[in-house]
N, C-alpha and C positions, 0 to 999 in steps of 0.2 A: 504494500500500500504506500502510495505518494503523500506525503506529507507537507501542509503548507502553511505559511504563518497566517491570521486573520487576514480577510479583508480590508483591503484601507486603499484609496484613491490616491494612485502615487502622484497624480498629477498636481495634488493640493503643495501648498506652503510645507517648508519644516513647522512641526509644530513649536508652539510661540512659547511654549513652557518647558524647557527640557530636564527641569530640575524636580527631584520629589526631596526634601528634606531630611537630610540625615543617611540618604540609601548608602549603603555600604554593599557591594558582593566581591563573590572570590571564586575562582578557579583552583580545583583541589585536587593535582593530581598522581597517580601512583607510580614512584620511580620502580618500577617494572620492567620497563622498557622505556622507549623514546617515546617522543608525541609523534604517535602518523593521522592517514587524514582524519578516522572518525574523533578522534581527542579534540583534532582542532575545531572540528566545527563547533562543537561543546566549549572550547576556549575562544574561539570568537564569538557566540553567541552570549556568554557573562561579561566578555570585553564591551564590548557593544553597548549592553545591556546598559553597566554601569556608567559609558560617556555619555550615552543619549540621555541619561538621568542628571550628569555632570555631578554625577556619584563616585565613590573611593573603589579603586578595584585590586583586593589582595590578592596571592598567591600563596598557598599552604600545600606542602609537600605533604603528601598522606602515605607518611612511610611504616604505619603502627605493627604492618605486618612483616615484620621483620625478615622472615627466612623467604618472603617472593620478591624482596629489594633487591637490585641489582646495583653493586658498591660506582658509584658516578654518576648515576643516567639522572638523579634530581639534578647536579651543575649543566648536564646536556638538556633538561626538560627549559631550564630557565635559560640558557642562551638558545636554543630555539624560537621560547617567545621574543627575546629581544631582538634576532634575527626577523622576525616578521611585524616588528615596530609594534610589541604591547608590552607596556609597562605599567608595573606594578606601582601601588602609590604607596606602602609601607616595606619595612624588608621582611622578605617571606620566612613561615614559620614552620619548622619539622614537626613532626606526631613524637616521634621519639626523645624531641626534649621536653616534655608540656606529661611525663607520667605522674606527676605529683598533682595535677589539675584533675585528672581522669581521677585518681582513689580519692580525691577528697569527691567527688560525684559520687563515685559509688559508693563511699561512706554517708552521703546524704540521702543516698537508696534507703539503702540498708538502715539506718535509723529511721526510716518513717516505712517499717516492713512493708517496701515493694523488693525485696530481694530475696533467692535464698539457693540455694546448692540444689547441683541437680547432679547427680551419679548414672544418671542412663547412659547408655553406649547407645554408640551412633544404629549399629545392627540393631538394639532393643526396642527403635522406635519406627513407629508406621513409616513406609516409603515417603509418601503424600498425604498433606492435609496438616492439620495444627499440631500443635505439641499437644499429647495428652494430659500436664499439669499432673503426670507418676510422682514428680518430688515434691511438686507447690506442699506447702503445710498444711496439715488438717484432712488433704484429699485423700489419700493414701495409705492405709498403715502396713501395704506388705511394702515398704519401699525399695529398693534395688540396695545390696550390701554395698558399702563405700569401697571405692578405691584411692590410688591413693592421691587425685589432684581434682576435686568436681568443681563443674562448670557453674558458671552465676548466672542465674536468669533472670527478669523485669519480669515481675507480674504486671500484666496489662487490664488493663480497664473493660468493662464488658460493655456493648452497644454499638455503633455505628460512629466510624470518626468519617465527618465530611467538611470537605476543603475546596478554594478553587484553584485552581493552574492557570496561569496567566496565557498559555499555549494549549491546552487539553479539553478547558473549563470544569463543570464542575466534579469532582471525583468522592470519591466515600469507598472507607473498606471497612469491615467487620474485623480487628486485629485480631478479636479470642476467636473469630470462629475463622479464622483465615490462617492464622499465624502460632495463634498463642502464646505464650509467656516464650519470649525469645532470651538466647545468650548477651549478655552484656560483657562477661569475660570468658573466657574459654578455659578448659581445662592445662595448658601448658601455660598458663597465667597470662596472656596476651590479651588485649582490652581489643571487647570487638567493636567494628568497624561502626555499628550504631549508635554504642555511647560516644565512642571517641568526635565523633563530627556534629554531635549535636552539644556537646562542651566545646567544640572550638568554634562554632556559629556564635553561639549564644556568647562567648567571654572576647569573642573577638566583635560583636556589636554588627554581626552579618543581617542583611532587612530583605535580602533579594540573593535566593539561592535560582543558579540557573545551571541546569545540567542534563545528561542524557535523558534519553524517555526509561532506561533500562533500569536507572534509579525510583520509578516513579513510586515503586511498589514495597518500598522501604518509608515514603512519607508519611505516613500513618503513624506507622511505629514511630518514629523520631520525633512525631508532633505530639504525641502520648509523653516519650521521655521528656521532653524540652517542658511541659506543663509539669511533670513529676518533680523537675528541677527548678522550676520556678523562672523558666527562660522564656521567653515569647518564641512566636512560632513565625518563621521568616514567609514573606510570600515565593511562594515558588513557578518558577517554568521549567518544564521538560521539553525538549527540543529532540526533534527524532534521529534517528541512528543513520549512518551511515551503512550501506549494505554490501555484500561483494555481487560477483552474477551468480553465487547460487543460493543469494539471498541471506549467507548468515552477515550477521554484525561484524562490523571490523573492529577487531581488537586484538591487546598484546596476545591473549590466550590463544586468540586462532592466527598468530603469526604474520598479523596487520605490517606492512614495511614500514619503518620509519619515513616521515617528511624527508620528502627532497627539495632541501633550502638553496640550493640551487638557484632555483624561481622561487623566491617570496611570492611574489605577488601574486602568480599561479594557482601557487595552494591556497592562499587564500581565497580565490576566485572559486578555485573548486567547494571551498568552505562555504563558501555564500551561498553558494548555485543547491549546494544540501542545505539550506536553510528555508532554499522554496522561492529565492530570490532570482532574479534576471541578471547575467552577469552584468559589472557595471565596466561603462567606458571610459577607464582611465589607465593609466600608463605607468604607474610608479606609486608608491607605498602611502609617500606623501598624499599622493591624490586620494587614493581607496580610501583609508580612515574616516575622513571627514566627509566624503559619499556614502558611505555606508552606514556610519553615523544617523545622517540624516535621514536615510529611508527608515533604519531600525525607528526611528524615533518616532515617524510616522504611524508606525504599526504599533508600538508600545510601548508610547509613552503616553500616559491620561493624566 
């Protein structure tokens, strides 16, 4: 399926306001591998996002998962962006020096019992569907014998979390009956990727999260923690994926190439054109920005 930003009359003015007060976003991404093209459309699309606001736009290395980092690719992820003229307005911040931020979080779980140990093995639980809540307290009294490192789960809230998507409109999912009480730390003590982004949104004063559509279905949850933590809930857009010809996603997993910076301006071209945009006529890097600008702005900025 084709995906396309709203309607909007490109023919009209830049809009006359391109400022929302305070918006802050960021570009979050996992030194894995390099930035190839579907990353970038995802990093142009927060780029954008945040000038056409004449908003702050960070950069946070999400390196939390330590043993899928590949030791450099974060110094190659950030001179890529500066090779394609995005820059960052604060200096960018790693997962792996920010672990004192995550346990005071999760000690704020855990003192207001949303937390608690889960001992299941990954084999002991259904293929598909929610966690069945085997460790939640009170549910259970044959509970699975401990070994010797269990995982931390979020008790989640029961009902309908609904939200809207600045790109998607409006969405809603059932977290217990979709999800259930998910991991916030893992069994070999590494802080999962849930808690970890919804403590560096929220302590870094993020207003405007923009990122693949792939993430959409993690929103729920994260807006659940972010209220458990006492953090506001950022507005979001998801912006769709980039695909190969046999339709899967390009990403580091399925062996996506790296940018070829070579041609700036190219890949950005190609970046725009998956954004659902017309490529635009100009000649150099200079020019694109501030064109691009102005159309984003047209379609998303109110």
């Amino acid at each position: 399926m084709q995906h396309h930003p709203p309607d909007a009359d490109t023919r009209s003015a830049p809009h006359p306001a391109l400022t929302r007060q305070g918006y802050t976003g960021r570009f979050a991404p996992s030194p894995s591998g390099p930035l190839h093209a579907g990353s970038l459309v995802t990093a142009l699309a927060s780029y954008l996002d945040a000038r056409a606001h004449a908003g702050r736009w960070l950069v946070r290395i999400e390196d939390i998962d330590e043993p899928r980092c590949i030791p450099g690719t974060d110094q190659l992820i950030l001179q890529q962006l500066l090779a394609l003229g995005m820059h960052w307005d604060a200096a960018p911040v790693w997962q792996t020096r920010r672990h004192p931020l995550y346990q005071q979080a999760f000690d704020q779980l855990h003192a207001a019992g949303r937390t608690y140990a889960c001992y299941c093995r990954r084999r002991e639980l259904p293929p598909s569907g929610p966690y069945p809540g085997t460790c939640r307290p009170g549910r259970n009294p044959g509970l699975p014998q401990p070994h010797s490192q269990p995982a931390w789960r979020f008790q989640v809230e029961p009902g309908v979390e609904a939200f809207q998507d600045r790109w998607l409109g409006s969405q809603s999912q059932n977290v217990a009956a979709t999800v259930g009480d998910f991991i916030i730390r893992r069994t070999d003590s590494l802080w999962a990727y849930q808690l970890v982004v919804v403590v560096d949104d929220g302590l870094q004063g993020i207003t405007d999260i923009v990122r693949g559509a792939d993430l959409l279905d993690s929103s729920a949850r994260q807006r659940q923690l972010a209220r458990a933590l006492g953090l506001p809930c950022p507005r979001l857009l998801h912006v769709p994926l980039l695909l190969d010809p046999l339709g899967h996603k390009l990403s580091k997993q399925n062996h996506a190439p790296a940018l070829d910076l070579c041609q700036p301006l190219a890949a950005l071209q190609q970046a725009w054109v998956g954004l659902g945009f017309t490529p635009l006529s100009v000649s150099s890097l200079e020019a694109f920005w501030p064109a691009a600008t102005a159309q984003w702005a047209q379609r998303f900025v109110s």
